[in-house]
C-alpha positions as CSV (number, residue, x, y, z in Angstrom):
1,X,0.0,0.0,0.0
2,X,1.8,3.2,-0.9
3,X,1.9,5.8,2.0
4,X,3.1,9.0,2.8
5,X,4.2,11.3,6.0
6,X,2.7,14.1,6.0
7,X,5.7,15.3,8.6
8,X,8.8,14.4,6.4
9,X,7.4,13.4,3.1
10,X,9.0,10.0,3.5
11,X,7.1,7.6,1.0
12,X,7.1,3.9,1.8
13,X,5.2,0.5,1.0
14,X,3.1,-0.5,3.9
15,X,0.4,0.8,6.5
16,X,1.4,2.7,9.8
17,X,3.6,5.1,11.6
18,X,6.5,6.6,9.1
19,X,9.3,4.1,9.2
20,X,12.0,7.6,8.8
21,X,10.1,9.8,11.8
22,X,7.5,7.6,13.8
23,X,5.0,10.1,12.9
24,X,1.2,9.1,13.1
25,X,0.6,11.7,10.5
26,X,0.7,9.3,7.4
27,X,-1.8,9.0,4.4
28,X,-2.1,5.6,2.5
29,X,-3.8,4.5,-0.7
30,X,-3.8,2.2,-3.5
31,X,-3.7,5.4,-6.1
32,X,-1.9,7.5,-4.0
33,X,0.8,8.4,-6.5
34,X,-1.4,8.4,-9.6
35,X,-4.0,10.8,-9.1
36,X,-4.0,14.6,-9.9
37,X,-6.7,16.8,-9.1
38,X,-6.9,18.1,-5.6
39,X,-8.8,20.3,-3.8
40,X,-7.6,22.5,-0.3
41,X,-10.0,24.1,1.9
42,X,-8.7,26.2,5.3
43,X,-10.0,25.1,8.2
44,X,-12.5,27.6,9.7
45,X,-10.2,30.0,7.8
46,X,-11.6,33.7,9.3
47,X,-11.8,32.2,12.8
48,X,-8.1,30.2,12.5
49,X,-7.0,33.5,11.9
50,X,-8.6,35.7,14.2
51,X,-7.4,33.0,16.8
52,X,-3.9,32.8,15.3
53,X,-3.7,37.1,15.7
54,X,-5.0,36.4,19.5
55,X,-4.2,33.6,21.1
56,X,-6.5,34.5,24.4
57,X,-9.0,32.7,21.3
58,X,-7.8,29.8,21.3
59,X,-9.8,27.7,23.7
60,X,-12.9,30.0,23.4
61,X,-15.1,29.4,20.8
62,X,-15.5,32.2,18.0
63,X,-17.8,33.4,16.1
64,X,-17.5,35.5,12.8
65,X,-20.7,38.0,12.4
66,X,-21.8,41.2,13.8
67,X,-25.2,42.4,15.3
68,X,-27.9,40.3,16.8
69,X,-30.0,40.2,13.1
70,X,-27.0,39.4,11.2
71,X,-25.9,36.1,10.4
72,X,-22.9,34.0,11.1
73,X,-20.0,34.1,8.4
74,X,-18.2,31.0,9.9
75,X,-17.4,30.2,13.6
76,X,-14.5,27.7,14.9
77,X,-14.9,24.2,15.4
78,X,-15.6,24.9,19.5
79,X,-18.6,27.1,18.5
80,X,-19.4,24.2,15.5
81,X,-19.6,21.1,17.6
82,X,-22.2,23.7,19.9
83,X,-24.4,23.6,16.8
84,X,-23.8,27.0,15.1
85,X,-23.5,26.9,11.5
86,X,-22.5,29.3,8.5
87,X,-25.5,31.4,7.3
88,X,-27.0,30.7,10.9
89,X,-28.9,34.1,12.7
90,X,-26.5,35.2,15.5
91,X,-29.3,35.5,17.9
92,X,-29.7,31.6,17.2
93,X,-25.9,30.8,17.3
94,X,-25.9,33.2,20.4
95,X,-29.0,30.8,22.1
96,X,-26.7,27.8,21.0
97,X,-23.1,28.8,22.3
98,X,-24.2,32.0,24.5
99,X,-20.5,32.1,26.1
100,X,-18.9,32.7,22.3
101,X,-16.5,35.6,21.1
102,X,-17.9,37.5,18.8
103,X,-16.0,39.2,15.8
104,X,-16.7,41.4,12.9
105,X,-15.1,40.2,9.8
106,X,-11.6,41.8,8.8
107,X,-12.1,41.1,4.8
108,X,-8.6,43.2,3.8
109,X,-6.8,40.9,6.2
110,X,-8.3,37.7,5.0
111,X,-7.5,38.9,1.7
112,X,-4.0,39.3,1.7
113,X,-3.9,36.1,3.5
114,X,-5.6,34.6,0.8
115,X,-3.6,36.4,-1.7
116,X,-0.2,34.6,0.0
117,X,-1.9,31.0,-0.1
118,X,-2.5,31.4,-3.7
119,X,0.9,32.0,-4.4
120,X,2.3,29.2,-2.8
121,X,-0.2,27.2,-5.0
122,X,1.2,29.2,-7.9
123,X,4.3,27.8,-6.8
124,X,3.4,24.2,-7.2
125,X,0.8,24.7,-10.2
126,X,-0.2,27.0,-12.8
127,X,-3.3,25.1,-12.8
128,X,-4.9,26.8,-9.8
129,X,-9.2,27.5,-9.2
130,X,-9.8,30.0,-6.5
131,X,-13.4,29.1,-5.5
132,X,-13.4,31.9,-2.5
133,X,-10.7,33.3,-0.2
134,X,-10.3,30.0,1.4
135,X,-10.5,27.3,-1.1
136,X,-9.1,26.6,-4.3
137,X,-9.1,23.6,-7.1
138,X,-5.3,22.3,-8.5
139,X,-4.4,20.0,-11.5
140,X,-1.0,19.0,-10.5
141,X,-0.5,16.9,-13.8
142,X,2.4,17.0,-15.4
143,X,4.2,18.7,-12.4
144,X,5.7,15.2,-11.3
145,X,8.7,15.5,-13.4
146,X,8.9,19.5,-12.4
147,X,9.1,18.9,-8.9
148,X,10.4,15.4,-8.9
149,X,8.1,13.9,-6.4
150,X,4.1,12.8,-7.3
151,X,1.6,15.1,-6.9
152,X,0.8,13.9,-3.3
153,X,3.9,14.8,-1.8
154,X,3.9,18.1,-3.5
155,X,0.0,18.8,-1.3
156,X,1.4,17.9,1.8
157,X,4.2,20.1,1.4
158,X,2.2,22.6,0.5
159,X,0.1,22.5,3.6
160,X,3.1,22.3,5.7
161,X,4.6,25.4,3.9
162,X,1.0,27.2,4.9
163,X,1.3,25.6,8.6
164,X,5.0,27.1,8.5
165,X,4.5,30.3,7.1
166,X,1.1,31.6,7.9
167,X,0.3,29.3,11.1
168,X,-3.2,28.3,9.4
169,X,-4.1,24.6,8.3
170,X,-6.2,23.2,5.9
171,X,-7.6,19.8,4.4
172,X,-6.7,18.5,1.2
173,X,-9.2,16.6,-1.0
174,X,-7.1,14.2,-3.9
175,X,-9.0,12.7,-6.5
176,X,-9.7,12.0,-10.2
177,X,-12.1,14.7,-11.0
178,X,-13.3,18.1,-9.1
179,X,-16.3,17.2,-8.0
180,X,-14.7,13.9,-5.5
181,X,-12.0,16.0,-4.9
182,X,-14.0,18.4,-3.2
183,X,-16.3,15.8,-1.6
184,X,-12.6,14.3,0.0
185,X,-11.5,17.5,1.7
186,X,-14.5,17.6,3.7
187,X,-14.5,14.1,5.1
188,X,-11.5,14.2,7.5
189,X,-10.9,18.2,8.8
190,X,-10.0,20.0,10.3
191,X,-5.8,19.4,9.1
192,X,-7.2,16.4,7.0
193,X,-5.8,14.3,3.9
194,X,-8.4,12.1,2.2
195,X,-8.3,10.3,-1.1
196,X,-11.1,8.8,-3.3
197,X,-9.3,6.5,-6.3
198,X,-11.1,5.9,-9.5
199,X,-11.4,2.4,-8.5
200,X,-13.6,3.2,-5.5
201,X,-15.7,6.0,-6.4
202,X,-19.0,3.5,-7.2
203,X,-18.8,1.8,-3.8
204,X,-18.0,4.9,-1.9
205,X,-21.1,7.4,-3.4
206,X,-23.5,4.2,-3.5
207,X,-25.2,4.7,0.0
208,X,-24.5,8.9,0.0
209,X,-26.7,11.5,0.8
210,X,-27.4,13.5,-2.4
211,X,-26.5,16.5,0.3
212,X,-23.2,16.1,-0.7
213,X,-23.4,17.3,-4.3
214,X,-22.3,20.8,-4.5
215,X,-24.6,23.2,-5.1
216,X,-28.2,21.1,-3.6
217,X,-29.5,22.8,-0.9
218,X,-32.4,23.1,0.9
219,X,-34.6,23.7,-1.9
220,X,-32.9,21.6,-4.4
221,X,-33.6,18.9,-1.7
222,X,-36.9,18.9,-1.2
223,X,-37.4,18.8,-4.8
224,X,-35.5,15.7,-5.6
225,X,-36.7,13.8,-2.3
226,X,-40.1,14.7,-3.2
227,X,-39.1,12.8,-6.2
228,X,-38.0,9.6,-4.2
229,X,-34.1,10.9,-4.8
230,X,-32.2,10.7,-1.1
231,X,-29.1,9.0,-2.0
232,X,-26.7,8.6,-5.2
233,X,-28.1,4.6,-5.5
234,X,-31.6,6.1,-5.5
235,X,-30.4,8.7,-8.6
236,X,-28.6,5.0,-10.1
237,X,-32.2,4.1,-10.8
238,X,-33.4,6.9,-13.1
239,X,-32.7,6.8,-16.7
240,X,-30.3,9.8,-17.8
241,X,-33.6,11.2,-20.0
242,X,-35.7,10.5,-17.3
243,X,-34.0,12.7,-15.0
244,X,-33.2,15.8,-18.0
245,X,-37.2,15.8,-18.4
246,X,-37.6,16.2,-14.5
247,X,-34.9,18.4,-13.6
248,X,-33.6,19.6,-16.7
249,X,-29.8,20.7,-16.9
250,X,-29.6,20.0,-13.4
251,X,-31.0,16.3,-13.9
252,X,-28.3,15.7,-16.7
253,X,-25.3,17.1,-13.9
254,X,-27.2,14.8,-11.5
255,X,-26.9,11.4,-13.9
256,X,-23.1,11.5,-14.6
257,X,-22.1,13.0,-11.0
258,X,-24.4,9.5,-9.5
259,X,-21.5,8.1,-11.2
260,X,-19.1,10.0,-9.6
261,X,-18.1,11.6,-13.2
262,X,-17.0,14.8,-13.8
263,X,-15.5,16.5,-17.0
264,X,-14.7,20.2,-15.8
265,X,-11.6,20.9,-15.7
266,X,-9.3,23.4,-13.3
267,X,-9.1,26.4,-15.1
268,X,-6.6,29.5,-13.7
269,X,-8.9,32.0,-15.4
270,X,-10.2,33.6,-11.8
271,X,-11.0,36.4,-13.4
272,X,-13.9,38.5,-11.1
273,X,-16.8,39.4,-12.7
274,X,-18.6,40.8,-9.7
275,X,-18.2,41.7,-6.0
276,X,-21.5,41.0,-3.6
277,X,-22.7,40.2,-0.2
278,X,-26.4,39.8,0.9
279,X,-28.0,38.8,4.4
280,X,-31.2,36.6,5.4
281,X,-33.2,39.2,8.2
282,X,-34.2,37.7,11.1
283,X,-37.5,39.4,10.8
284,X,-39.1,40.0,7.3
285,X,-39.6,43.6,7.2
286,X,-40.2,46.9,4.7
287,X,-39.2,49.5,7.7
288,X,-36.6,51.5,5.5
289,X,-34.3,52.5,9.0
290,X,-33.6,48.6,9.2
291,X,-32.8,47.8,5.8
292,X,-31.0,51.5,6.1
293,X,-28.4,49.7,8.6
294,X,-28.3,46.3,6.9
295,X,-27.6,48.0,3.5
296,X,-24.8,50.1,4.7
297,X,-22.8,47.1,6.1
298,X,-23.3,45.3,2.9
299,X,-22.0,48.1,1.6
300,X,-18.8,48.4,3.3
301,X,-18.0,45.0,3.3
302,X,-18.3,44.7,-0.7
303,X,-16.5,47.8,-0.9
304,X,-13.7,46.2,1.6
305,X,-13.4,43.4,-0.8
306,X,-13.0,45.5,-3.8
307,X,-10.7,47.8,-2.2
308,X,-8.7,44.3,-1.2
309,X,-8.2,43.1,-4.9
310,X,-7.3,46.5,-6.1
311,X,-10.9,46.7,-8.1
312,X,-13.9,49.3,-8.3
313,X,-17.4,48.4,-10.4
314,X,-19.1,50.4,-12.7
315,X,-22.1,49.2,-12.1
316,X,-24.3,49.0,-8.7
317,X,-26.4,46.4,-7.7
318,X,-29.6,46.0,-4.8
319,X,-31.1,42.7,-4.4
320,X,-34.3,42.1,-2.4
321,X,-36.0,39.4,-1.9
322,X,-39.7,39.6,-0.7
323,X,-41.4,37.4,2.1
324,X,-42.5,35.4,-0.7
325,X,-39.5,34.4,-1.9
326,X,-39.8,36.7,-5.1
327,X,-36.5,37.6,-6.1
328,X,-35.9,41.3,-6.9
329,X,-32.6,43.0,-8.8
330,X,-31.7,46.3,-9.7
331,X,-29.0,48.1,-11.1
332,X,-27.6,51.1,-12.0
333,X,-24.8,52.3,-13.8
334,X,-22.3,54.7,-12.8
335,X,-20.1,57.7,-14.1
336,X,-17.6,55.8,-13.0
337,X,-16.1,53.1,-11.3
338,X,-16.3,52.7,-7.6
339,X,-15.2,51.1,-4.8
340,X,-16.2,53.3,-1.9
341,X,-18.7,52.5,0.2
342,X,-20.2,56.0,0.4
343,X,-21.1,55.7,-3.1
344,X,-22.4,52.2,-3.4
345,X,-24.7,53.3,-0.6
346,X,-25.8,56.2,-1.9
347,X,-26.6,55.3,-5.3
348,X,-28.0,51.5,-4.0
349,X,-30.4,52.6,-1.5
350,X,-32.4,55.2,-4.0
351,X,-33.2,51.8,-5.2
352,X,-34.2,50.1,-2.2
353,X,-36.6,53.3,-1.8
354,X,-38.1,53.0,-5.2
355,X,-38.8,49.1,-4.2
356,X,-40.1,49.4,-1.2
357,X,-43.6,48.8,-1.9
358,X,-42.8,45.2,-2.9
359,X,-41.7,44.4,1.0
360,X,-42.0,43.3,3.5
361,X,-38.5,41.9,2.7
362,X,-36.7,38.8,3.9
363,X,-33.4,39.4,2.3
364,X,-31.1,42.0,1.0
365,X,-28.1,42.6,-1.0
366,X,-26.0,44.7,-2.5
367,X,-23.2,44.3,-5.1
368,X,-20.7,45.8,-7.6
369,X,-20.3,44.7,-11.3
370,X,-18.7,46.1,-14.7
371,X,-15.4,45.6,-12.5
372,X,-11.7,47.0,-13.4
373,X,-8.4,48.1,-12.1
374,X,-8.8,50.3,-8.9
375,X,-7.0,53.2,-10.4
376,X,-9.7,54.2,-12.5
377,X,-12.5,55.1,-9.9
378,X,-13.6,58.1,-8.7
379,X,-11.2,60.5,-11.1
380,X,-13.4,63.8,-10.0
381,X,-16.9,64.0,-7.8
382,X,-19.9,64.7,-8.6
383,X,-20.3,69.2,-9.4
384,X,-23.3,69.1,-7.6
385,X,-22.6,67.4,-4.5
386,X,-20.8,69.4,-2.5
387,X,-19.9,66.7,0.3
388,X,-18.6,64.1,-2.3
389,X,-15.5,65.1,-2.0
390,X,-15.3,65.5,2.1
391,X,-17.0,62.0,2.1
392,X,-14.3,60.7,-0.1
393,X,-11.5,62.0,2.0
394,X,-13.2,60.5,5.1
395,X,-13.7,57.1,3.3
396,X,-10.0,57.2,3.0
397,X,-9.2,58.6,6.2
398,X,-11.6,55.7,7.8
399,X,-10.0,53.0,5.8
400,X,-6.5,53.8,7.1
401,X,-7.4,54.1,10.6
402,X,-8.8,50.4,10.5
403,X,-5.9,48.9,8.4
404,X,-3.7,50.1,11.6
405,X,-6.2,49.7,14.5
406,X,-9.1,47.2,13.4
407,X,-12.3,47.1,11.8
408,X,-13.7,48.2,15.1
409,X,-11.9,51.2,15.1
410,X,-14.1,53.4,13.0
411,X,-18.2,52.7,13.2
412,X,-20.5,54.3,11.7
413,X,-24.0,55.2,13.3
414,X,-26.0,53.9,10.8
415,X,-24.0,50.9,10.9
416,X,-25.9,49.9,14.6
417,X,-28.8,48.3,14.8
């Protein structure tokens, strides 16, 4: 059985601790050596490195949200095994680990830490796609004879060199296609190695939930359990057709990924096409002062995560979503290109205003689109508005100040809820 330390990249022929370094840390598997597309998530990535900047965190379980009817961007694995969830309403993760630490998102910092895990990726592949700031797809074919070691060793390196370096961890997911690749990165984390082989992908998906296809959610569910579909053998039994007729281009995804195929492939082209963020409300609603607060933090943090990648967006966008469920979308271009918050705000929430007869409103979002380089936005304000060009300077100002002092540093009033 080929194996692998993970601790000293020894490779060797049987089961058990690393014959070099006694180290427990050891990955084995019939196609260890000859598979190529992998997949590396971070482990609770905004939480690991709040904790990693504190280390008064690291026993305490963390949460990463702001406000009471926000919702919870991610949360450590303390505040997980409590029950709080990703997406969850922070009064509800609050009810389920009361004694948690609280923390607004830092995006710029994330970011740049994001920015140096891709290059060490880059370093190992040129075949790298980014799927967020904390999770990527490689195709490490054809880098054996580059790097003079299998694809495999070249991961756990990798992870070490992120371990190392940036004192964050991560799972790795190795596998013949993208789709198991990214289905193996979640079974063994946090700091996990998993491999699913070509020769093992039918007897390993046979008695799966269908939850673990990417992209079926809650809706997507019901639809296909209604449908007698709960796990992949159930999907087995429905003609490819069948399926298409049903579903449509979903049901044709659904019949080759039941058989665990998958013909994407990795492509480096990350190229952004547009920069959002939206929040569930606790309470449906159509009171403008609310969705006043929760637009302006949706604004700063898209406007944080352009400002991060160096881009501004021609075009604004307001999402709403009424109680029932009707999706609504509105946009507006610009003079030009933006990545303030000020003005993403100001031109977003005309909109909201105009729509506000649709609410009450479950949802809102806001987002920028029509993106390029940074150093075209904002070349002169608007001639007749006088505090454009003081609200500019304070955007800057403000943005400074929390780059040296925190995200908590600056606040603004409308901000609170």
């Amino acid at each position: 059985m080929p194996s692998l330390c993970r601790k000293c990249f020894n490779t060797f022929a049987e089961e058990g601790r690393c014959p070099s370094c006694s180290s427990p840390l050891v990955v084995s598997h019939d196609e260890l050596f000859n598979l190529n597309i992998a997949h590396m998530d971070c482990d609770a990535f905004y939480a690991s490195v709040e904790k990693r900047d504190n280390p008064d965190l690291a026993d305490k379980p963390v949460i990463i949200g702001g406000g009471r009817r926000g919702v919870v961007s991610t949360a450590c694995y303390i505040a997980r095994i409590r029950g709080v969830k990703s997406a969850m309403p922070m009064f509800k993760a609050l009810e389920k680990c009361p004694d948690a630490v609280v923390i607004r998102p830092r995006m710029k910092v994330y970011a740049e830490i994001s920015r140096q895990i891709r290059s060490m990726m880059n370093d190992i592949t040129p075949l790298v796609e980014p799927l967020s700031l904390d999770e990527a797809f490689m195709d490490l074919s054809g880098t054996h004879k580059l790097h003079g070691v299998p694809p495999a060793v070249m991961l756990a390196k990798l992870m070490n060199r992120i371990t190392g370096n940036l004192g964050l961890t991560g799972s790795i997911g190795l596998s013949h296609n993208k789709f198991l690749a990214k289905v193996a990165s979640d079974l063994n984390k946090p700091n996990g190695y998993s491999i699913i082989g070509a020769s093992e992908t039918s007897s390993f998906l046979k008695d799966k939930s269908i939850r673990l296809i990417w992209g079926v959610g809650a809706s997507t569910q019901k639809l296909l359990e209604k449908a007698g579909i709960r796990t992949f053998s159930d999907l087995l039994r429905w003609d490819r057709k069948d399926l298409v007729n049903k579903f449509g281009s979903m049901g044709d995804r659904l019949w080759f990924l039941a058989r665990g195929q998958d013909a994407r492939v990795v492509s480096n082209n990350d190229r952004i096409k547009s920069i959002s963020n939206e929040t569930t409300l606790f309470e449906n609603t159509n009171d403008l002062s609310v969705l006043e607060g929760h637009l302006w933090r949706l604004c700063e943090k898209v406007s944080s995560r352009a400002k991060a990648k160096g881009l501004a967006g021609s075009v604004v966008i307001l999402k709403l979503k009424s109680s029932n469920h009707k999706l609504i979308t509105r946009r507006l271009t610009l003079r030009d290109p933006t990545h303030l918050a000020d003005v993403l705000f100001r031109s977003t929430y005309p909109l909201m205003e105009a729509s506000i007869s649709n609410g009450p409103f479950r949802l809102v979002g806001a987002g920028l689109a029509g993106l390029c380089l940074a150093s075209q936005a904002e070349r002169e304000p608007e001639l007749l508005d006088d505090g454009a060009l003081t609200r500019i300077k304070v955007e800057r100002v403000t943005d400074e100040i929390r780059e040296k002092y925190g995200e908590e540093a600056v606040i603004k009033g409308r901000s609170l809820l």
